[in-house]
SEKE-421433 format. One record per residue (C-alpha): residue number from 1; residue in one letter; chain; x, y negated, z negated. Coordinates in steps of 0.02 Angstrom, whole numbers, padded with zeros to 5 digits. Layout:
BEGIN
+-----+--------+--------+--------+--------+--------+
! num ! residu ! chaine !      X !      Y !      Z !
+-----+--------+--------+--------+--------+--------+
! NUM !      A !      A !      X !      Y !      Z !
...
+-----+--------+--------+--------+--------+--------+
% end
This chain:
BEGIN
+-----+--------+--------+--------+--------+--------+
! num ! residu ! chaine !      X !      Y !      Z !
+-----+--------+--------+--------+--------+--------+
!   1 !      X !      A !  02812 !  00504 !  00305 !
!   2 !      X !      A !  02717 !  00590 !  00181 !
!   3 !      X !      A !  02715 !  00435 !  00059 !
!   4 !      X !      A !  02651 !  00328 !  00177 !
!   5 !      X !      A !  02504 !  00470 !  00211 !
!   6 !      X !      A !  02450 !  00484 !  00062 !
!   7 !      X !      A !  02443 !  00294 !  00050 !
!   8 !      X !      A !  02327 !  00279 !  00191 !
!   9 !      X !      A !  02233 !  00399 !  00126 !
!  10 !      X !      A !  02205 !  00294 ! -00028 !
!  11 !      X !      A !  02186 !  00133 !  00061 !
!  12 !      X !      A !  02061 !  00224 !  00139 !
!  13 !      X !      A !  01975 !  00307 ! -00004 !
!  14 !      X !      A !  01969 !  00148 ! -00097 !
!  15 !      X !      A !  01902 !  00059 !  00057 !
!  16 !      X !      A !  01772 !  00187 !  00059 !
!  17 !      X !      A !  01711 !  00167 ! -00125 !
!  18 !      X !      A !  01724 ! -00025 ! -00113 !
!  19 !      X !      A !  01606 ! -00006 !  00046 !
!  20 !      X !      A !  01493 !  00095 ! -00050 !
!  21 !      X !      A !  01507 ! -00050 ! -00229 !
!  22 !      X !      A !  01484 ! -00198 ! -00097 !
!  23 !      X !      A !  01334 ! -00109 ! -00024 !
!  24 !      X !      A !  01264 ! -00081 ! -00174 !
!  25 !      X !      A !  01271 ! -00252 ! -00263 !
!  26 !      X !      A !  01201 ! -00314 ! -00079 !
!  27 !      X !      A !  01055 ! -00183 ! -00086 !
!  28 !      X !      A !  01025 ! -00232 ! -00287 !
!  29 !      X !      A !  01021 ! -00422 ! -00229 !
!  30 !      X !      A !  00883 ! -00408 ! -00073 !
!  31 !      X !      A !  00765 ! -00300 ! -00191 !
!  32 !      X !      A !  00773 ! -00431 ! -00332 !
!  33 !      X !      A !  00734 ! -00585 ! -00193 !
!  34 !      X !      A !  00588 ! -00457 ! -00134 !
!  35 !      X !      A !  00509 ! -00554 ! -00303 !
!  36 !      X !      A !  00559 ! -00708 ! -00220 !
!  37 !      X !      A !  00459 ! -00666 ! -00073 !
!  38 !      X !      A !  00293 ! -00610 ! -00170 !
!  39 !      X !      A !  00303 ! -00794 ! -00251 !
!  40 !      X !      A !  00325 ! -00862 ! -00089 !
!  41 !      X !      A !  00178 ! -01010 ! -00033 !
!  42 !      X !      A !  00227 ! -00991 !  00137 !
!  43 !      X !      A !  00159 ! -00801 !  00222 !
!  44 !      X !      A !  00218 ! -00850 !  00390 !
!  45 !      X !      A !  00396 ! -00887 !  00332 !
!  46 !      X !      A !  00379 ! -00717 !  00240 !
!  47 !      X !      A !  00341 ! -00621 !  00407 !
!  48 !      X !      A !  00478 ! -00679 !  00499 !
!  49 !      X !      A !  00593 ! -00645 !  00348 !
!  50 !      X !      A !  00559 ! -00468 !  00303 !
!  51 !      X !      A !  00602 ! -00371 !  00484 !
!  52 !      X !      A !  00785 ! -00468 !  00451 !
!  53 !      X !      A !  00781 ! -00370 !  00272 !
!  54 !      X !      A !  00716 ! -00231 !  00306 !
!  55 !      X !      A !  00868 ! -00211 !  00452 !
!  56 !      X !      A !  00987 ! -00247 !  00314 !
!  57 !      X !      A !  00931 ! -00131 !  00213 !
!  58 !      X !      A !  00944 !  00008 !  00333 !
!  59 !      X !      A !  01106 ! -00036 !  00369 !
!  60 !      X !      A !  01127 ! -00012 !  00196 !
!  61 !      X !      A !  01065 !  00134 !  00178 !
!  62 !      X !      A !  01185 !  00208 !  00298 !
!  63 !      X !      A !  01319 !  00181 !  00198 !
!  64 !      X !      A !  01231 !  00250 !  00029 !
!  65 !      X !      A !  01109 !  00374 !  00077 !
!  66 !      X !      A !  01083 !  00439 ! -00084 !
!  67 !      X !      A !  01034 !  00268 ! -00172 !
!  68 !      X !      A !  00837 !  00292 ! -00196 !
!  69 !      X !      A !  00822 !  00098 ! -00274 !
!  70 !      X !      A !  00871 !  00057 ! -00110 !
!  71 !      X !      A !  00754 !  00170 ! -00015 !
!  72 !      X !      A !  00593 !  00115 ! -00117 !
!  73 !      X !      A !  00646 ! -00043 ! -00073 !
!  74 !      X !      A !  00651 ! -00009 !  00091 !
!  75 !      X !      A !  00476 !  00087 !  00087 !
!  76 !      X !      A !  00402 ! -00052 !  00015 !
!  77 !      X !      A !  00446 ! -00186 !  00117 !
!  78 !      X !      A !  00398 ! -00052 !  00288 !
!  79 !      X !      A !  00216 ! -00024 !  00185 !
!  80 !      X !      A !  00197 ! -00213 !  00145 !
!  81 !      X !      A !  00237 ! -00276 !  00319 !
!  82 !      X !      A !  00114 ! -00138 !  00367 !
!  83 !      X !      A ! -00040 ! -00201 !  00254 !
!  84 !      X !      A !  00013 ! -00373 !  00235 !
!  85 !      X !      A !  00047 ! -00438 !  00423 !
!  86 !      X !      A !  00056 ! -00310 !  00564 !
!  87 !      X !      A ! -00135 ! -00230 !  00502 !
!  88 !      X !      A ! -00194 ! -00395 !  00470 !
!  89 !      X !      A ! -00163 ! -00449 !  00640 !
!  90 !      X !      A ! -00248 ! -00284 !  00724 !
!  91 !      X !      A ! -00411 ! -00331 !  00623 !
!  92 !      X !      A ! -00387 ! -00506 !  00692 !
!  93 !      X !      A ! -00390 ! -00459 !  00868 !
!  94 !      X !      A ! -00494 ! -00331 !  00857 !
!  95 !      X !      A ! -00636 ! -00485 !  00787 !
!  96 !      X !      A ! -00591 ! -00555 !  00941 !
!  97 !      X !      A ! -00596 ! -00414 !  01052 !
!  98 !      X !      A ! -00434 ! -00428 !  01116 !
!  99 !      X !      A ! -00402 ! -00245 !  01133 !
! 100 !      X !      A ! -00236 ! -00232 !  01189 !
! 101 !      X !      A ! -00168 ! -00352 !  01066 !
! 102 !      X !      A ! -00268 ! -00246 !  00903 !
! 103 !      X !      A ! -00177 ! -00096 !  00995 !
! 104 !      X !      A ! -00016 ! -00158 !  00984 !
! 105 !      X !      A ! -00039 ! -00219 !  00810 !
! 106 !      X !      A ! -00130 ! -00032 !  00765 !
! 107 !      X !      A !  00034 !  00059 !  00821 !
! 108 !      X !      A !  00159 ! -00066 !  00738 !
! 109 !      X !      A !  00071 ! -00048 !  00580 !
! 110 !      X !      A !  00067 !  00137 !  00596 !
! 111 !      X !      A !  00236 !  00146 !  00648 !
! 112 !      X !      A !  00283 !  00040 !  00482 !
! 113 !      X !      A !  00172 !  00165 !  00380 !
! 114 !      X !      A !  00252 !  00323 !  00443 !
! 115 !      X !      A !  00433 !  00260 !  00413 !
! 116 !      X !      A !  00391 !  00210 !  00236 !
! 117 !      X !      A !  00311 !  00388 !  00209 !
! 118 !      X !      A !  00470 !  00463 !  00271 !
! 119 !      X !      A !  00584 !  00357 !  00179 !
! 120 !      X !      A !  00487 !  00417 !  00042 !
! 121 !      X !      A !  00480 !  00574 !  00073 !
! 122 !      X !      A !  00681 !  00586 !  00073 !
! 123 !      X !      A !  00684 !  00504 ! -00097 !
! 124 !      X !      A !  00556 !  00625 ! -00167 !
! 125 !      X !      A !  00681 !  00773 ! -00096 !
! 126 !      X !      A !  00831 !  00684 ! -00177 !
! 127 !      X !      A !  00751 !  00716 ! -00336 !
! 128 !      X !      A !  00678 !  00883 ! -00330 !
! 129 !      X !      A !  00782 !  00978 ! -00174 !
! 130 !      X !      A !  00743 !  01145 ! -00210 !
! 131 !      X !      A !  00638 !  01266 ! -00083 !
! 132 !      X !      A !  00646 !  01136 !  00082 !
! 133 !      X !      A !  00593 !  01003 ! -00045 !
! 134 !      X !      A !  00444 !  00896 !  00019 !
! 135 !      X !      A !  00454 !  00998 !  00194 !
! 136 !      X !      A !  00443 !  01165 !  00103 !
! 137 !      X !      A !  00324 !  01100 ! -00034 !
! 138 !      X !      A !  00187 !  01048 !  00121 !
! 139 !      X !      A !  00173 !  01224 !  00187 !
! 140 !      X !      A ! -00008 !  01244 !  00083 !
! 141 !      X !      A ! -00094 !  01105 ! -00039 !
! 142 !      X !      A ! -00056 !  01218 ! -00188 !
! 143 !      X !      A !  00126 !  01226 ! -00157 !
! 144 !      X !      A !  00105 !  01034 ! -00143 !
! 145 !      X !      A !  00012 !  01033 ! -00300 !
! 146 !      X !      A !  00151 !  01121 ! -00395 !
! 147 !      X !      A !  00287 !  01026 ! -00307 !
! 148 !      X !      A !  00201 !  00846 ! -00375 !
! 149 !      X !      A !  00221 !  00930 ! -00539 !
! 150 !      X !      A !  00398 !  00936 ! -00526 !
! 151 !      X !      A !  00401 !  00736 ! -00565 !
! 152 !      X !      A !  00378 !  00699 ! -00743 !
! 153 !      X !      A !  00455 !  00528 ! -00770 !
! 154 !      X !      A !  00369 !  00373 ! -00769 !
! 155 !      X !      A !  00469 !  00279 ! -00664 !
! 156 !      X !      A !  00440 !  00407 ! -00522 !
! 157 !      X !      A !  00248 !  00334 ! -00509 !
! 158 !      X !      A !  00292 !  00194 ! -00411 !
! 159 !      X !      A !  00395 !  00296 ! -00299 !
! 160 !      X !      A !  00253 !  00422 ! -00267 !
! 161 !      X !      A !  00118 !  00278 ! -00250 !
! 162 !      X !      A !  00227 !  00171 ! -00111 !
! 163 !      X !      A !  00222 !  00344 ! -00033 !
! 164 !      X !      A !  00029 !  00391 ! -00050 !
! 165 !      X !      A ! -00006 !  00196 ! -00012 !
! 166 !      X !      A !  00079 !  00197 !  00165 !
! 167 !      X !      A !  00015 !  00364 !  00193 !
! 168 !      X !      A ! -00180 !  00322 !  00148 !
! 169 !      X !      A ! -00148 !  00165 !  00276 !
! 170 !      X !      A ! -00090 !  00268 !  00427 !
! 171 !      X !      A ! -00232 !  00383 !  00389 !
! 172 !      X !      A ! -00358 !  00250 !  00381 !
! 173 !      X !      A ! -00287 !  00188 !  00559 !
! 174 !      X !      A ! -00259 !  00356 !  00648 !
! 175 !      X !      A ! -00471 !  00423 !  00589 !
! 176 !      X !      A ! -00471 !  00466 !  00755 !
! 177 !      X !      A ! -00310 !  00592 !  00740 !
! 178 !      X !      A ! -00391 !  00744 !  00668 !
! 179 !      X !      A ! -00214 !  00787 !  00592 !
! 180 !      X !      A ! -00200 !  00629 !  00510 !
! 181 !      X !      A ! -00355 !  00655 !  00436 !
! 182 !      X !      A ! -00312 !  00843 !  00390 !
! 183 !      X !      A ! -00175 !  00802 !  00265 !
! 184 !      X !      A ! -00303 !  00661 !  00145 !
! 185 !      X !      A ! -00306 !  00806 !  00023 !
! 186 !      X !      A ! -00107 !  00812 !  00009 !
! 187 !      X !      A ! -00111 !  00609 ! -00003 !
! 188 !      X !      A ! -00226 !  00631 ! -00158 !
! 189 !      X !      A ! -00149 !  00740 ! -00234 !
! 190 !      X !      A !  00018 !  00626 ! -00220 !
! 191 !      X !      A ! -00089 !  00473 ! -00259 !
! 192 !      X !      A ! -00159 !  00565 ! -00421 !
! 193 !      X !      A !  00017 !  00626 ! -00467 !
! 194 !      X !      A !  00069 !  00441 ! -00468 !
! 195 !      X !      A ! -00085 !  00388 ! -00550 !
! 196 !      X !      A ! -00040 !  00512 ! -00710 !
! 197 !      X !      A !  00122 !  00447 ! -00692 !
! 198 !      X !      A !  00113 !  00274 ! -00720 !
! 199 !      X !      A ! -00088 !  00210 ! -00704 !
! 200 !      X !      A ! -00031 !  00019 ! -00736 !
! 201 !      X !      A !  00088 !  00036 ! -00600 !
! 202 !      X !      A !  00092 ! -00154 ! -00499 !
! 203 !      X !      A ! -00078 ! -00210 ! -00568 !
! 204 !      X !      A ! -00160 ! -00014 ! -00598 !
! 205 !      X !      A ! -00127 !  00022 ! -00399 !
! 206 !      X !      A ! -00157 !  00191 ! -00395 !
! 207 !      X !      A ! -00324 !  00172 ! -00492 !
! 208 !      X !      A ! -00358 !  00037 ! -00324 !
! 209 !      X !      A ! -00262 !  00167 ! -00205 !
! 210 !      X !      A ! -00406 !  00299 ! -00266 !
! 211 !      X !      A ! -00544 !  00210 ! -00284 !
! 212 !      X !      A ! -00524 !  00144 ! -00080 !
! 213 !      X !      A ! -00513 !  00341 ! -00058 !
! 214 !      X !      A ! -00689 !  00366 ! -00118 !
! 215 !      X !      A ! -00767 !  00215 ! -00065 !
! 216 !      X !      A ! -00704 !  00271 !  00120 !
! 217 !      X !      A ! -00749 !  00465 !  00135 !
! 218 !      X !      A ! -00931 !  00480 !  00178 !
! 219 !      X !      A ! -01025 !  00562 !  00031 !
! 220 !      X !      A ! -01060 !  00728 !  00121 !
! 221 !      X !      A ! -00875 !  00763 !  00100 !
! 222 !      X !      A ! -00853 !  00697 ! -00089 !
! 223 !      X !      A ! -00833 !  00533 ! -00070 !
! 224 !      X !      A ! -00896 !  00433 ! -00238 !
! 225 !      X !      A ! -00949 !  00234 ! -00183 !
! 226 !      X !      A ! -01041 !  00213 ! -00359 !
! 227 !      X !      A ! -00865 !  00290 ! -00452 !
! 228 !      X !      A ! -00777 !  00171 ! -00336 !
! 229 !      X !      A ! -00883 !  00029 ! -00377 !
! 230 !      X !      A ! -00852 !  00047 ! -00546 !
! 231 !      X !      A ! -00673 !  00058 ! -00530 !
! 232 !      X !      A ! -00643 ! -00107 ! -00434 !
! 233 !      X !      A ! -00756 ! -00200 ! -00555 !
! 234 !      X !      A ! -00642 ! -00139 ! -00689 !
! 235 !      X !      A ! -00474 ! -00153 ! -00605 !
! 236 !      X !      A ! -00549 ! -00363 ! -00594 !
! 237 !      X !      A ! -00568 ! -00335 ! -00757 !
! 238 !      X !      A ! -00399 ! -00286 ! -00811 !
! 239 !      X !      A ! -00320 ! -00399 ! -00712 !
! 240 !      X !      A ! -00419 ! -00558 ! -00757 !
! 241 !      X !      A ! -00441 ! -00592 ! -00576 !
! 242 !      X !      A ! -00255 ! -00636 ! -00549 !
! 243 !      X !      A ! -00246 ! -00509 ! -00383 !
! 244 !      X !      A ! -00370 ! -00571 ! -00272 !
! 245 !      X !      A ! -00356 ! -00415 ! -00148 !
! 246 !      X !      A ! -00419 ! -00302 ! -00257 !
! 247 !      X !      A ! -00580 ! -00424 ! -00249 !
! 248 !      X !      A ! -00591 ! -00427 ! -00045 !
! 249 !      X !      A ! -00543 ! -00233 ! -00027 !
! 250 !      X !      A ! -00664 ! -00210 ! -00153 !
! 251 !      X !      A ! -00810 ! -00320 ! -00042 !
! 252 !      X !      A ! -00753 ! -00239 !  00104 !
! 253 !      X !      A ! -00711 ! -00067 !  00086 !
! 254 !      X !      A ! -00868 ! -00035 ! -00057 !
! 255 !      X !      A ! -00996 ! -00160 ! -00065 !
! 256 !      X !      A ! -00998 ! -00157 !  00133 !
! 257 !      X !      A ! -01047 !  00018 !  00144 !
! 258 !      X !      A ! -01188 !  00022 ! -00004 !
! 259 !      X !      A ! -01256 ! -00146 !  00106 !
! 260 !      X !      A ! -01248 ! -00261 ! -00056 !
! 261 !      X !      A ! -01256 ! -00422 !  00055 !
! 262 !      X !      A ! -01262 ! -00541 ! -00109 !
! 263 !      X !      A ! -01101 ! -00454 ! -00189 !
! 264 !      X !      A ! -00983 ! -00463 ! -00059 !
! 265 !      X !      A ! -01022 ! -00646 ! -00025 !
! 266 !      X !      A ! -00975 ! -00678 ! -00219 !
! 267 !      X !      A ! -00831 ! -00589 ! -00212 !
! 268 !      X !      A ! -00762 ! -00654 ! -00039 !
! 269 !      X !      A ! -00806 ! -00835 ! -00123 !
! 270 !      X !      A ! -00735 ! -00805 ! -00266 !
! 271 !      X !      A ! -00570 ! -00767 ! -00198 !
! 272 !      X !      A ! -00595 ! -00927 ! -00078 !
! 273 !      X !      A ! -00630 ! -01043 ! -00230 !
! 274 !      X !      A ! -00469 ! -00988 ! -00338 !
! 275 !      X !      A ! -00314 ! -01089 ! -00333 !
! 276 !      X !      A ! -00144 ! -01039 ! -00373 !
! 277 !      X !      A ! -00214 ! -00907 ! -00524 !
! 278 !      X !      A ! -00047 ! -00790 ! -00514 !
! 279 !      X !      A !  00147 ! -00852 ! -00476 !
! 280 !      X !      A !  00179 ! -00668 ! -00446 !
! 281 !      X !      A !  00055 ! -00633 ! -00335 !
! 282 !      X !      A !  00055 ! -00800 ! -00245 !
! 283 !      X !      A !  00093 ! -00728 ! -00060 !
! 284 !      X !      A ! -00019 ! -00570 ! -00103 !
! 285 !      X !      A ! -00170 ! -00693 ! -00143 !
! 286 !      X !      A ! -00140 ! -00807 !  00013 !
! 287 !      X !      A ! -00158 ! -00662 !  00115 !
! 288 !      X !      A ! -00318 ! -00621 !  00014 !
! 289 !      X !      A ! -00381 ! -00784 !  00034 !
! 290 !      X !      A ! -00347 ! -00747 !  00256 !
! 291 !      X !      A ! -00434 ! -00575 !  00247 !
! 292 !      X !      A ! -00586 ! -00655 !  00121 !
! 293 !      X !      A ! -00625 ! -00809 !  00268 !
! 294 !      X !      A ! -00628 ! -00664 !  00419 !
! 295 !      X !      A ! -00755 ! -00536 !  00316 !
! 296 !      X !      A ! -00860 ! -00688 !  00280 !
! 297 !      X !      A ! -00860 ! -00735 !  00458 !
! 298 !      X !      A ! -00916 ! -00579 !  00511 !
! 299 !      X !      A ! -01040 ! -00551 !  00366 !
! 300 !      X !      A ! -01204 ! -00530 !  00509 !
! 301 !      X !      A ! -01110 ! -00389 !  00580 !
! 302 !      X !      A ! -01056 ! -00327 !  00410 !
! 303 !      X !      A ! -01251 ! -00295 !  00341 !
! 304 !      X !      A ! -01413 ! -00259 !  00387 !
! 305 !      X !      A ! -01525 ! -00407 !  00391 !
! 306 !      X !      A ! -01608 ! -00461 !  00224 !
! 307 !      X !      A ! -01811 ! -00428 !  00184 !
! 308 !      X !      A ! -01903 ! -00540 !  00104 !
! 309 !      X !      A ! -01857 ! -00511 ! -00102 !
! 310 !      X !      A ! -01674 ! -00492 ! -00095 !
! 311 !      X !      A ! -01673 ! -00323 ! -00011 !
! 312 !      X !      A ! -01590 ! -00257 !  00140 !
! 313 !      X !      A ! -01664 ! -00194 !  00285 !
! 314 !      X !      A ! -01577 ! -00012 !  00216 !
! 315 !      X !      A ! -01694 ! -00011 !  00076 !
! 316 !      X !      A ! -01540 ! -00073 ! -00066 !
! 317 !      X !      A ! -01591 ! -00185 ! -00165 !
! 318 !      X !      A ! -01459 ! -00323 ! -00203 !
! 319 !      X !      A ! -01378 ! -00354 ! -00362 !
! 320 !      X !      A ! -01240 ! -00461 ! -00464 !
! 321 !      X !      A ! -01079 ! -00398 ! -00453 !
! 322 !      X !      A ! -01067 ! -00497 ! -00631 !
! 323 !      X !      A ! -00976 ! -00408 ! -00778 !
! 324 !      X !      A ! -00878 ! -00268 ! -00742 !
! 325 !      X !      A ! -00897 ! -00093 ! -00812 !
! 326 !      X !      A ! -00730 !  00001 ! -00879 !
! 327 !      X !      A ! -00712 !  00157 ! -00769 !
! 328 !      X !      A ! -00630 !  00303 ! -00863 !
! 329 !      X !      A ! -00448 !  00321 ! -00852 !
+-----+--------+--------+--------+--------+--------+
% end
């Protein structure tokens, strides 16, 4: 009797860590075919696929918690969705005025954002546990200051910037939520940490991340259009236009707001005139390409009308987006 309990116990012990090496090799697999996806031609086919992987994946994760490859997987296919599709659609409707559709798209997308925050989150208190982890560490914005300090490697940046980038986008949705809006300083400060981290993280994405930051706070709280200006001309720069987002956030989210009319219809035709210019960031450029046709569209309702000269009817003059300038690092 005894034998043949302790042989179930084994069975069951080595069923346990053969659950945990199958999961594991499955969870490896779906984040290599995420690059699969971001080569992908097809952004429809893409949307349907990734709520099917991102269900695997929390299956997954179920049976090993503690694997954080697998969670910034995970975040990053919730914070991609997010951006990519379910956003995407809200801005659609909303040009259409369907209300109740951009609603339903606004609290997908911020449902998407908050469960990649959390995911990564859990990761960040994986790492560093100690005093409540991220829960204790968000008590005051120096204790969150201190906490960020706690990651030194370099491979943590793209952890931290997956979790400032979903949390920027649910605070750029919810401007209306005054305690959304309360915790921007704590999502700098992770964004920054990131930044330090690793600055050429996907394409310099947390010099992008920033630079939307002070393009979209109004400049009677600190926000820095001209620094932000600079940056997105630079991050074209270092990319050799191969990520044509960074181009239409860039038009939309900066030259928008300083009125330059001329600018943003370079950029937005810029990005419509490319072909294929990046294999890796084939799907990311499509969706570009979708974003860069709606702005223009709405261009009259974007600006000001033009004077006679070139000028706005705000008093800024236009001017060529041209060469960029190297922001400092």
């Amino acid at each position: 009797m005894k034998r043949a309990l302790a042989a179930a116990v084994l069975v069951a012990s080595q069923s346990g860590c053969l659950s945990q090496i199958a999961a594991g090799s499955t969870a490896g697999i779906v984040g290599r075919g995420s690059i699969a996806l971001q080569r992908s031609a097809d952004p429809e086919l893409v949307e349907a696929a990734i709520p099917g992987s991102i269900g695997t994946l929390e299956a997954l994760m179920i049976t090993i918690p503690e694997n954080t490859t697998l969670r910034l997987t995970l975040a990053r296919s919730y914070a991609s969705l997010g951006f990519g599709f379910l956003a995407d659609h809200m801005e659609e409707a909303a040009a259409r005025d369907d209300v109740a559709r951009m609603e339903h798209y606004k609290s997908r997308a911020s449902a998407a954002f908050i469960r990649a925050r959390t995911i990564g989150f859990e990761i960040m208190s994986i790492w560093e546990p100690d005093d409540g982890g991220v829960q204790g560490a968000r008590a005051n914005l120096d204790r969150w200051r201190n906490y960020l300090r706690n990651f030194e490697r370099r491979e943590q940046g793209g952890q931290l910037f997956w979790t400032a980038y979903a949390w920027i986008n649910y605070i750029s949705l919810n401007r209306d939520d005054p305690d959304a809006v309360a915790d921007l300083p704590f999502v700098v400060a992770l964004a920054e940490r990131a930044k330090d981290l690793d600055h050429e993280f996907n394409d310099y994405a947390p010099h992008a991340l920033l630079a939307g930051v002070q393009a979209a706070v109004p400049a009677s709280l600190g926000g820095r259009p001209d620094l932000a200006q600079r940056e997105f001309e630079w991050l074209i720069q270092q990319t050799r236009g191969t990520n044509l987002m960074y181009r239409v956030i860039y038009a939309k989210n900066v030259l928008v707001p300083l009125q330059n009319r001329r600018a943003f219809q370079e950029q937005l035709q810029t990005v419509l005139d490319a072909g294929d210019v990046s294999e890796d960031n084939r799907l990311q450029n499509l969706l570009a390409k979708r974003r860069a046709r709606r702005y223009l569209a709405q261009i009259d309702d974007l600006f000001l009308p033009e004077e006679p000269g070139g000028a706005s009817a705000s008093g800024e003059a236009s001017t060529e987006a041209g060469a960029a300038t190297p922001a400092a690092n």
